[in-house]
VEXPA-723836 format. One record per atom (N, C-alpha, C, CB): residue in one letter; x negated, y, z negated. Coordinates in steps of 0.001 Angstrom, whole numbers, padded with zeros to 6 digits, always signed. Glycine has a CB too. Example, Ala and Ser with C-alpha at 12.3 -4.5 7.8 and 13.67 -1.06 7.14 Angstrom:
A-013190-005690-007800/A-012300-004500-007800/A-013200-003300-007800/A-011308-004473-009046/S-012850-002250-007080/S-013670-001060-007140/S-012900+000030-007870/S-014084-000598-005725/
# end
This chain:
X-010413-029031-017257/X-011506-028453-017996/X-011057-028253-019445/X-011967-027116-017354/X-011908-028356-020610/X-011996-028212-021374/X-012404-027053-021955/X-012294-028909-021469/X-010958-026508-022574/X-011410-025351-023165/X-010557-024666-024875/X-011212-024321-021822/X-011568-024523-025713/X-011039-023737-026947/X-010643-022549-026924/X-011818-023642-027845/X-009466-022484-027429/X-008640-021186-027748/X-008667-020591-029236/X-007142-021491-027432/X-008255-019832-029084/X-007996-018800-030655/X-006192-018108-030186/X-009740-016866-030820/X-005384-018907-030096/X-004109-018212-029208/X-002876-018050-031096/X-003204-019945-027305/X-002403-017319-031023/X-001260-016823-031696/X-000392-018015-031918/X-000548-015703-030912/X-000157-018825-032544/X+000514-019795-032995/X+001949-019773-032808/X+000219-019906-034171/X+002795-018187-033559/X+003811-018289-032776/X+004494-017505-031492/X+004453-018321-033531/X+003475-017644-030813/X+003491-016763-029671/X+003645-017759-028390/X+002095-015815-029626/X+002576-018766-028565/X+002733-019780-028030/X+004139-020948-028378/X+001492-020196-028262/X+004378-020832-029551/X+005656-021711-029667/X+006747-021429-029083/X+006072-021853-030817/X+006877-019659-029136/X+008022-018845-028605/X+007911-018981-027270/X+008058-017384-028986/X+006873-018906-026429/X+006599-019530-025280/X+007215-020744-024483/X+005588-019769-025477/X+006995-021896-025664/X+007012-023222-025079/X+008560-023221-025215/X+006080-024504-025870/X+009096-022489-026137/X+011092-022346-026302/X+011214-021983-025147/X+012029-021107-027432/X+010795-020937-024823/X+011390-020183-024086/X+011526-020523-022572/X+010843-019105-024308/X+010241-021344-022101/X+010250-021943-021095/X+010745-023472-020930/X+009148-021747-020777/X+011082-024029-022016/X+011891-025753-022346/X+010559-026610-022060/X+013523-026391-020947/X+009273-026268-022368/X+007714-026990-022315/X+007812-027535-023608/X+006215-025934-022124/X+007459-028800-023229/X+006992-029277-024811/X+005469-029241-025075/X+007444-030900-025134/X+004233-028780-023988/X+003064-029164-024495/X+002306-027684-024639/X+002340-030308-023528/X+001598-027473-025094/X+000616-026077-024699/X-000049-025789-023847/X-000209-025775-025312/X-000373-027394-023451/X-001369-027087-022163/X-000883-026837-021041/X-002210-028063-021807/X+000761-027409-020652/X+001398-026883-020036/X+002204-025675-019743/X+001669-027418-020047/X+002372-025102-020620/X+002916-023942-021041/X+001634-023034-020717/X+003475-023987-022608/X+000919-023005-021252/X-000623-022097-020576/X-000814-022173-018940/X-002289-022935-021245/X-000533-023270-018595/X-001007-023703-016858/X+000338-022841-016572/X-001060-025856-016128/X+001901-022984-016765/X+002738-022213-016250/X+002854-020795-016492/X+003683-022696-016466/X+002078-020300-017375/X+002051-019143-017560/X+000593-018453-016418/X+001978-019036-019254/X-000433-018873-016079/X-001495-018442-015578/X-001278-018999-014094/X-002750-018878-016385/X-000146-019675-013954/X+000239-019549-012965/X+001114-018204-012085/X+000695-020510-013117/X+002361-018258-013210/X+002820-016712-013312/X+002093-015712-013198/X+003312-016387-014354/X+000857-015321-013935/X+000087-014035-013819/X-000111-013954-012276/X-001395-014026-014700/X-000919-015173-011680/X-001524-015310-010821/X-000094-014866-009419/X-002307-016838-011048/X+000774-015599-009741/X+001719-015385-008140/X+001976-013568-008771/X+003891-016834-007858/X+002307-013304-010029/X+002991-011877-010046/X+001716-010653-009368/X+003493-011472-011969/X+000252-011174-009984/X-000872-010011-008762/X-000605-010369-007418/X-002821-010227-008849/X-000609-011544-006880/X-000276-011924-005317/X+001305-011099-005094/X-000142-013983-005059/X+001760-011050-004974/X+002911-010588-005093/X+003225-008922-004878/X+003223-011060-006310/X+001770-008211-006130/X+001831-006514-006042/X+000795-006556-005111/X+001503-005440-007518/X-000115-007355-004802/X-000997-007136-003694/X-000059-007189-002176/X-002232-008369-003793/X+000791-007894-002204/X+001766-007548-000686/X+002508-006510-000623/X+002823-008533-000296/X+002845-006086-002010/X+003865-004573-001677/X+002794-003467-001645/X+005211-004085-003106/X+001618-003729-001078/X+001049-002715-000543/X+000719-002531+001024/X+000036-002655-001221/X+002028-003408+001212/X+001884-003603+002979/X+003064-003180+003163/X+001621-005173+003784/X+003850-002489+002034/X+005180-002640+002935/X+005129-001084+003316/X+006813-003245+002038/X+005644-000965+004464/X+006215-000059+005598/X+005174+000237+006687/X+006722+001346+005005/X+004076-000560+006459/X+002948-000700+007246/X+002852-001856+008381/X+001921-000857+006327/X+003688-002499+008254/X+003444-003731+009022/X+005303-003716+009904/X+002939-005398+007649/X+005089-003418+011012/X+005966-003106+011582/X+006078-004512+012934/X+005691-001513+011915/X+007160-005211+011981/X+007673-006256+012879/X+008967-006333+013986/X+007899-007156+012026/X+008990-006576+014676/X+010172-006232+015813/X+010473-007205+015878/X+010022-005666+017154/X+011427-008523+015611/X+011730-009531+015837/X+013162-010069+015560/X+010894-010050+015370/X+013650-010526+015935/X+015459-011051+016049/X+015259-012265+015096/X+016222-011684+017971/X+015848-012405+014067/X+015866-013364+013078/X+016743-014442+013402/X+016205-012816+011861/X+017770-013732+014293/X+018539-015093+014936/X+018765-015434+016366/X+019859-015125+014503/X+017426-014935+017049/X+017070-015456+018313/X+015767-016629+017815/X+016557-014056+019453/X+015225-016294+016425/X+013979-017205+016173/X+014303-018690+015635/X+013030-016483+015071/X+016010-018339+014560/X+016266-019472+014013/X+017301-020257+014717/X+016567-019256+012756/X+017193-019667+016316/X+018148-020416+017582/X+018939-020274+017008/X+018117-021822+018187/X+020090-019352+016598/X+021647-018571+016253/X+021937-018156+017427/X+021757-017229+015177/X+023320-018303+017657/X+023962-017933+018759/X+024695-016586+017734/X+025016-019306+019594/X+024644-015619+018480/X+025467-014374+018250/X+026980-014406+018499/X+024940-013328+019098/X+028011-013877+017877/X+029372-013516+018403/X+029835-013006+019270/X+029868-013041+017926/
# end
């Protein structure tokens, strides 16, 4: 999709350093990607101590014990 910006010139450059991007449009897609996993992410730590799993991590990944 096509879309016009009004973005900070060197905000975005400091960006594209900072991440080793050479394009903007990529550098925008990896960044709104970021936003996107970091809300997914605080939306699960609102499960934690609520979800009470009982399970052997190395009876599941077939580990033999000592």
């Amino acid at each position: 999709m096509r879309t016009t910006l009004d973005l900070p010139e060197d905000l975005l450059h400091e960006a594209m350093k900072a991440a080793n991007i050479k394009t903007k449009t990529r550098v925008i897609t990896v960044a709104l990607k970021g936003l996107i996993r970091k809300h997914r992410i605080a939306g699960l730590k609102d499960f934690k101590g609520k979800v009470d799993l009982d399970m052997d991590l190395d009876d599941i990944r077939g580990r033999k014990c000592r």
